[in-house]
N, CA, C and O atoms as a Tinker XYZ file with bonds, in Angstrom:
   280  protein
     1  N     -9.027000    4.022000   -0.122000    73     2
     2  CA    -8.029000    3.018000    0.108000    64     1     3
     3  C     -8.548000    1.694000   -0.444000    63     2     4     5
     4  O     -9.772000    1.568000   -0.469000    81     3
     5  N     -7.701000    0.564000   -0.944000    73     3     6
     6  CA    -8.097000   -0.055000   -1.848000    64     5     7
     7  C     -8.115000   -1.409000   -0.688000    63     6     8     9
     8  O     -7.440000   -1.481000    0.339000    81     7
     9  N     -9.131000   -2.455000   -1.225000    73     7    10
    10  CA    -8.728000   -3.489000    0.140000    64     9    11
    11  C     -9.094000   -4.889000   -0.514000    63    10    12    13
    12  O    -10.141000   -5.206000   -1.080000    81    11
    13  N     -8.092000   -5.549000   -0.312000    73    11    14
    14  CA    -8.187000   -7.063000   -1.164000    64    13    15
    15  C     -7.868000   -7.917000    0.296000    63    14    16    17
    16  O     -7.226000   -7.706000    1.325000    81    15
    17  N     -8.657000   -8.926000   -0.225000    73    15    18
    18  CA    -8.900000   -9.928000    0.920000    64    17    19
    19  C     -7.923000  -11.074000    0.296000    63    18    20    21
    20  O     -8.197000  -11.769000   -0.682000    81    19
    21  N     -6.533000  -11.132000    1.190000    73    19    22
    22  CA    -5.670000  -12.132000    1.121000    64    21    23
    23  C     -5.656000  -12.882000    2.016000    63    22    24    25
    24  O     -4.498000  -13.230000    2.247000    81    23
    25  N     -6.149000  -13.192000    2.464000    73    23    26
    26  CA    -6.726000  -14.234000    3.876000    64    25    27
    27  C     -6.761000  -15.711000    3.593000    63    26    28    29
    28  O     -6.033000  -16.531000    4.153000    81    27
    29  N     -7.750000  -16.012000    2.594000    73    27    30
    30  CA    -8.109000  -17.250000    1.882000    64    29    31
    31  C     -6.798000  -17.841000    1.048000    63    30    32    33
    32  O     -5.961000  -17.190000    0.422000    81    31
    33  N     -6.913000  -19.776000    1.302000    73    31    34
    34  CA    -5.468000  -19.662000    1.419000    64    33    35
    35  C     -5.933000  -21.444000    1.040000    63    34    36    37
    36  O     -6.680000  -22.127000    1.741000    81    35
    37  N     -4.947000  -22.086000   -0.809000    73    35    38
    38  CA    -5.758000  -22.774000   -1.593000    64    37    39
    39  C     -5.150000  -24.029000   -0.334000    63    38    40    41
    40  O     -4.489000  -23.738000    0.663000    81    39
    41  N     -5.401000  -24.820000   -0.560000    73    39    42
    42  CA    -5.642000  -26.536000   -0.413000    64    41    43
    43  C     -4.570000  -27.270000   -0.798000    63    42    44    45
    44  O     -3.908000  -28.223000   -0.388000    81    43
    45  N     -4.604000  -26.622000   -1.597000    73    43    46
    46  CA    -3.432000  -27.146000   -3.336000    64    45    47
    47  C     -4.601000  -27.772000   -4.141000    63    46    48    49
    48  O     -4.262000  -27.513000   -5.296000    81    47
    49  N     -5.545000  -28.310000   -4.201000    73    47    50
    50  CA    -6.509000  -28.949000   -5.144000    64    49    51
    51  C     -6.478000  -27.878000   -6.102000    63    50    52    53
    52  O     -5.776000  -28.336000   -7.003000    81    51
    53  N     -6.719000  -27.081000   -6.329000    73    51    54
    54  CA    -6.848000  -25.872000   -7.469000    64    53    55
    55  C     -5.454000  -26.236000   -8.501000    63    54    56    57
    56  O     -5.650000  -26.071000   -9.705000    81    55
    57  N     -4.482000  -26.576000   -8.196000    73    55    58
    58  CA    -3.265000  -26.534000   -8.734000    64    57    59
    59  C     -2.992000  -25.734000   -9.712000    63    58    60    61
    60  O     -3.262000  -24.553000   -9.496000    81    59
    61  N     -2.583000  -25.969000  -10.628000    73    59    62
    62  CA    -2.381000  -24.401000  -11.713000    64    61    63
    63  C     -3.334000  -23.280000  -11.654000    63    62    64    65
    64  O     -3.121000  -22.098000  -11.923000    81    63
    65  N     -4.322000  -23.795000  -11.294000    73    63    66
    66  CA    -5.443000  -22.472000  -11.567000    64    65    67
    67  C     -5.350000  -21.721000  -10.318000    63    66    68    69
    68  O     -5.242000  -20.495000  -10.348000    81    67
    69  N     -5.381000  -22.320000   -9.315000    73    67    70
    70  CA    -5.314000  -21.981000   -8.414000    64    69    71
    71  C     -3.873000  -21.218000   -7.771000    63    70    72    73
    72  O     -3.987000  -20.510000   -6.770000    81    71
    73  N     -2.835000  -21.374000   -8.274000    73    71    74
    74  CA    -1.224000  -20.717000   -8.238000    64    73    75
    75  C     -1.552000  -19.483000   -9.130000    63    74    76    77
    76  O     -1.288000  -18.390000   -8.630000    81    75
    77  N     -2.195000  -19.505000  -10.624000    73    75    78
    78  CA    -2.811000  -18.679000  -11.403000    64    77    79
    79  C     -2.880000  -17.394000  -10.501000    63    78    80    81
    80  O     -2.090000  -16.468000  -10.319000    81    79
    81  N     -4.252000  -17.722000   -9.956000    73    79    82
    82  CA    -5.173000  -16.547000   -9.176000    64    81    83
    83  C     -4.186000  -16.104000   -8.140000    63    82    84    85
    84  O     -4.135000  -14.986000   -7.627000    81    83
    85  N     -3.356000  -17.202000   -7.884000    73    83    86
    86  CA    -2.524000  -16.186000   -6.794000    64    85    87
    87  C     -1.599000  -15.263000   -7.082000    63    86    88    89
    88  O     -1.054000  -14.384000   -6.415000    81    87
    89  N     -1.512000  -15.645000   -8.274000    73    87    90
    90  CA     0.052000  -14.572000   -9.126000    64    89    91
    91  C     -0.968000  -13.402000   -9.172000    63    90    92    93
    92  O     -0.635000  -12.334000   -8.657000    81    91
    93  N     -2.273000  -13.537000   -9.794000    73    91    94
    94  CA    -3.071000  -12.451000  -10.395000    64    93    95
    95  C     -3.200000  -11.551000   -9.164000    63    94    96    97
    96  O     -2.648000  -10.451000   -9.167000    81    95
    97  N     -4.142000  -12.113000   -7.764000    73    95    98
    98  CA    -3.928000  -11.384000   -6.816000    64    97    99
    99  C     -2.727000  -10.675000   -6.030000    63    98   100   101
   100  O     -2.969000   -9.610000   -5.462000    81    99
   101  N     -1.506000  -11.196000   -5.979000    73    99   102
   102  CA    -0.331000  -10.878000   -5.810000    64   101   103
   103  C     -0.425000   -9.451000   -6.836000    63   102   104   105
   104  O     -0.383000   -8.331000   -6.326000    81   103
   105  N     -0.511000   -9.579000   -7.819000    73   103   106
   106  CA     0.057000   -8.476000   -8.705000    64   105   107
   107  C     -1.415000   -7.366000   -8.579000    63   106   108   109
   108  O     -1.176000   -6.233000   -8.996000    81   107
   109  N     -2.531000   -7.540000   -8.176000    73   107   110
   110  CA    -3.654000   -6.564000   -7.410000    64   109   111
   111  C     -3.253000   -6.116000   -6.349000    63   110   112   113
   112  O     -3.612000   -4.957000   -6.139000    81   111
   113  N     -2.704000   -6.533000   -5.663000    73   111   114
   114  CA    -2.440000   -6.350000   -4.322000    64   113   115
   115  C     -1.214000   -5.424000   -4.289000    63   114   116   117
   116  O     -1.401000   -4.555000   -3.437000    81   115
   117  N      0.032000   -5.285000   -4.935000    73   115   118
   118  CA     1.120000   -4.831000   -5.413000    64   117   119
   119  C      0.721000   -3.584000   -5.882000    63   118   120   121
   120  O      1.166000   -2.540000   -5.405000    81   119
   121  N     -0.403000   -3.642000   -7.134000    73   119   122
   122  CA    -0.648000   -2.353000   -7.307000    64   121   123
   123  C     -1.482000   -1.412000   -6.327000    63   122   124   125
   124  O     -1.474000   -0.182000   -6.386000    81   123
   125  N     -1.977000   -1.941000   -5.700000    73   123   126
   126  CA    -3.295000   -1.401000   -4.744000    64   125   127
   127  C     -2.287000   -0.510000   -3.857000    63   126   128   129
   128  O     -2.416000    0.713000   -3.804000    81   127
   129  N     -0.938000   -1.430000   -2.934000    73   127   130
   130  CA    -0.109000   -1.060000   -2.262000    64   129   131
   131  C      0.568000    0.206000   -2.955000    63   130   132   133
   132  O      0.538000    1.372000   -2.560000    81   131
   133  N      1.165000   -0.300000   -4.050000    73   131   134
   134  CA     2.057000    1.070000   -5.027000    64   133   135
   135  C      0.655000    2.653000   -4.495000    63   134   136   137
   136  O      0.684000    3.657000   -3.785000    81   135
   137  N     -0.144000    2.092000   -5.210000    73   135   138
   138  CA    -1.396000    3.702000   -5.132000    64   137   139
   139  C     -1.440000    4.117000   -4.110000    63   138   140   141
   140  O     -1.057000    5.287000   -4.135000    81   139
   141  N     -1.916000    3.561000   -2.426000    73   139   142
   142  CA    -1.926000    3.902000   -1.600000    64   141   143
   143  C     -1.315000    4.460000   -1.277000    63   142   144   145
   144  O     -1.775000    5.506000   -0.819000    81   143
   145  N      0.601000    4.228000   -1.210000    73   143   146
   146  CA     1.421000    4.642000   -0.672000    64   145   147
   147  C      1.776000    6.304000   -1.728000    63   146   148   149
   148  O      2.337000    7.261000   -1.193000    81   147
   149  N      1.369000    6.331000   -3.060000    73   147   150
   150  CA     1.426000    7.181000   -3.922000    64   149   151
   151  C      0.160000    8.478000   -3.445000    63   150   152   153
   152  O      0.376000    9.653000   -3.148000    81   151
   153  N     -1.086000    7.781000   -3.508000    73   151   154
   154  CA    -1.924000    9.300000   -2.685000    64   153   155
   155  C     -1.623000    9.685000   -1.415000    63   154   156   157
   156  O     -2.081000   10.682000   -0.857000    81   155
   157  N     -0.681000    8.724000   -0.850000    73   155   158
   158  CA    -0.566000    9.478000    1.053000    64   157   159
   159  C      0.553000   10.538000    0.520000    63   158   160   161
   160  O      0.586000   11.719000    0.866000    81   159
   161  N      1.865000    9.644000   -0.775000    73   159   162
   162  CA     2.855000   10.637000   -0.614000    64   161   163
   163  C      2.115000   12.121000   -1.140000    63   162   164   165
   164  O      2.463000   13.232000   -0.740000    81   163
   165  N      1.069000   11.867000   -2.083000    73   163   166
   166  CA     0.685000   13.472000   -2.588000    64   165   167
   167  C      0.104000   14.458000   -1.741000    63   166   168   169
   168  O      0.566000   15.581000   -1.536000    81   167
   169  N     -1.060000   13.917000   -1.204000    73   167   170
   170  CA    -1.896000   13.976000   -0.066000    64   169   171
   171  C     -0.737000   14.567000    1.006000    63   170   172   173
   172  O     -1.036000   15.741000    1.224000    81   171
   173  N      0.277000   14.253000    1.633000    73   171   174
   174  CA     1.615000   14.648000    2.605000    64   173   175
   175  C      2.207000   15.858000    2.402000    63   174   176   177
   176  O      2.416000   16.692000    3.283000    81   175
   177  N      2.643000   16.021000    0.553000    73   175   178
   178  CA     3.435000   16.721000    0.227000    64   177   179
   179  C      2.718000   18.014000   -0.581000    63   178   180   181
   180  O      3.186000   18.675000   -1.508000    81   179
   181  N      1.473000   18.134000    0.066000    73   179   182
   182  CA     0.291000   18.787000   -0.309000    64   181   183
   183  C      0.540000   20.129000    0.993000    63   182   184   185
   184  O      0.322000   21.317000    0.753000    81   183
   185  N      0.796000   19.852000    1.702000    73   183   186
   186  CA     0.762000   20.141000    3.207000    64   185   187
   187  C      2.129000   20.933000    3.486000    63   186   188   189
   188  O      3.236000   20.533000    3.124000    81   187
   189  N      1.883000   22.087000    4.167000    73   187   190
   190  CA     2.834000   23.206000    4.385000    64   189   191
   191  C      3.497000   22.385000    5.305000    63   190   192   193
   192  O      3.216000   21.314000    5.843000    81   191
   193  N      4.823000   23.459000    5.372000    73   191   194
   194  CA     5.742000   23.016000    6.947000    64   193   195
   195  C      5.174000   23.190000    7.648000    63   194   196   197
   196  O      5.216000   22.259000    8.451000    81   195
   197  N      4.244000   24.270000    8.055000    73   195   198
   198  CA     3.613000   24.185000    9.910000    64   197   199
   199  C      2.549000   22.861000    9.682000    63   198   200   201
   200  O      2.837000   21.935000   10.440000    81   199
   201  N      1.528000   22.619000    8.906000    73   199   202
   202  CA     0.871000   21.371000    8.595000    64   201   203
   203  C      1.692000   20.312000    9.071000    63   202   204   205
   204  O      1.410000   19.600000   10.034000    81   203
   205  N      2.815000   20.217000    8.303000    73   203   206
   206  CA     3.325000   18.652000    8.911000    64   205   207
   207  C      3.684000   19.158000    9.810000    63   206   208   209
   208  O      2.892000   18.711000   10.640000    81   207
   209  N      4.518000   20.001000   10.491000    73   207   210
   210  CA     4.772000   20.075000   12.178000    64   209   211
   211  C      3.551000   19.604000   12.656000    63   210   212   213
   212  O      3.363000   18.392000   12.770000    81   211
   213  N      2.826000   20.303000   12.905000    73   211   214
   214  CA     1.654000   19.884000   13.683000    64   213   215
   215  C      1.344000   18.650000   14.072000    63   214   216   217
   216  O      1.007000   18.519000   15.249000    81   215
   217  N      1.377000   17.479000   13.217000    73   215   218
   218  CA     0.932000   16.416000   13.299000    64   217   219
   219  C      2.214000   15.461000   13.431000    63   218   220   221
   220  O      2.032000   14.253000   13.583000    81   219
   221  N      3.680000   16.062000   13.366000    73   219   222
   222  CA     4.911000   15.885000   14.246000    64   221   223
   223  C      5.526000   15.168000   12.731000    63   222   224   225
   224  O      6.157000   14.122000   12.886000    81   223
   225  N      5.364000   15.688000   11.289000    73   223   226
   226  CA     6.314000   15.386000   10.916000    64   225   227
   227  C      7.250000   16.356000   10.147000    63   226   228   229
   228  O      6.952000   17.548000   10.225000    81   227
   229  N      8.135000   16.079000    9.554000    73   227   230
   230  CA     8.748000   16.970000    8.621000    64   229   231
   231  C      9.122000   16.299000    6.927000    63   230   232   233
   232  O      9.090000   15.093000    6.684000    81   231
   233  N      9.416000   17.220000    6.041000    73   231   234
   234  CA     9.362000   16.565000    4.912000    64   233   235
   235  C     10.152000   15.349000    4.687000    63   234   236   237
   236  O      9.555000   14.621000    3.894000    81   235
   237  N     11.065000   14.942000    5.009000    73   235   238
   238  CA    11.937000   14.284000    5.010000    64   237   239
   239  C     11.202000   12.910000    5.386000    63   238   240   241
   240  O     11.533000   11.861000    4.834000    81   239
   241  N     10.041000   12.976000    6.495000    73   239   242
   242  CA     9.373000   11.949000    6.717000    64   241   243
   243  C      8.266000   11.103000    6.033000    63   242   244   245
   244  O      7.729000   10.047000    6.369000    81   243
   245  N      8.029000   12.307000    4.452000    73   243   246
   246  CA     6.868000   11.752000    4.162000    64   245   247
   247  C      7.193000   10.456000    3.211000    63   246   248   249
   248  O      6.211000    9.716000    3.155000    81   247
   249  N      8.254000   10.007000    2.487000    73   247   250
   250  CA     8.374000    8.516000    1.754000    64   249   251
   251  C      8.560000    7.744000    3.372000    63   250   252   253
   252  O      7.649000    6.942000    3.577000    81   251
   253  N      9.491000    7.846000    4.435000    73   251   254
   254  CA     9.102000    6.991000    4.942000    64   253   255
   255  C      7.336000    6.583000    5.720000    63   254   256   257
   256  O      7.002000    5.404000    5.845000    81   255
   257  N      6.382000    7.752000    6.168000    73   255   258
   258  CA     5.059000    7.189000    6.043000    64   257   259
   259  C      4.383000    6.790000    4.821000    63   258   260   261
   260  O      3.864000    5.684000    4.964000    81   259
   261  N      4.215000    7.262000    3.747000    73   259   262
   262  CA     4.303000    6.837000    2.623000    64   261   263
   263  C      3.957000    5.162000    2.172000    63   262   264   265
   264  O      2.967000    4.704000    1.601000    81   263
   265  N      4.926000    4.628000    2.568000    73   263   266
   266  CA     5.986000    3.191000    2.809000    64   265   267
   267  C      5.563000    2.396000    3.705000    63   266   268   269
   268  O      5.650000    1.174000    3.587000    81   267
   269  N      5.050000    2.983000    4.716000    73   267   270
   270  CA     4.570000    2.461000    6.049000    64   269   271
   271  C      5.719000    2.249000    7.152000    63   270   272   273
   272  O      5.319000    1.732000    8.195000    81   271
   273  N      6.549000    2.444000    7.110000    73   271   274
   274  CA     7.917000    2.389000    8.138000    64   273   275
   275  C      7.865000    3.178000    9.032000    63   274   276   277
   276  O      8.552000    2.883000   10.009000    81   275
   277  N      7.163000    4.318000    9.094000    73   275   278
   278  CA     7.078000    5.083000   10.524000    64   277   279
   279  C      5.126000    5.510000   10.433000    63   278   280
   280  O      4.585000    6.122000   11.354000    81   279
């Protein structure tokens, strides 16, 4: 799982450069999110019907965990 530290948070003194790095991280962070949610869906849909029963889901559920919504 991929993990970017969006915490830190500019002043405004940085001004362009600093809006810069935030577009750049924004768009790290975007992709990091896209992948994650892309190996859970494979990783999910890897997994028989009694598999996801077990752990209480069904196929239908795996874009919404996926996604993070359930």
């Amino acid at each position: 799982m991929a993990a970017l530290d969006t915490t830190r948070t500019t002043t405004g003194s940085f001004g362009l450069v600093g809006r810069i790095g935030a577009f750049f991280a924004s768009v790290v962070n975007t992709v990091a999110e896209w992948n994650d949610a892309r190996a859970t869906r494979n990783a999910l849909s890897g997994l028989s019907d009694r598999e996801l029963d077990d752990i209480g889901l069904c196929r239908g559920d795996i874009d919404l965990v996926a996604e993070g919504r359930r």
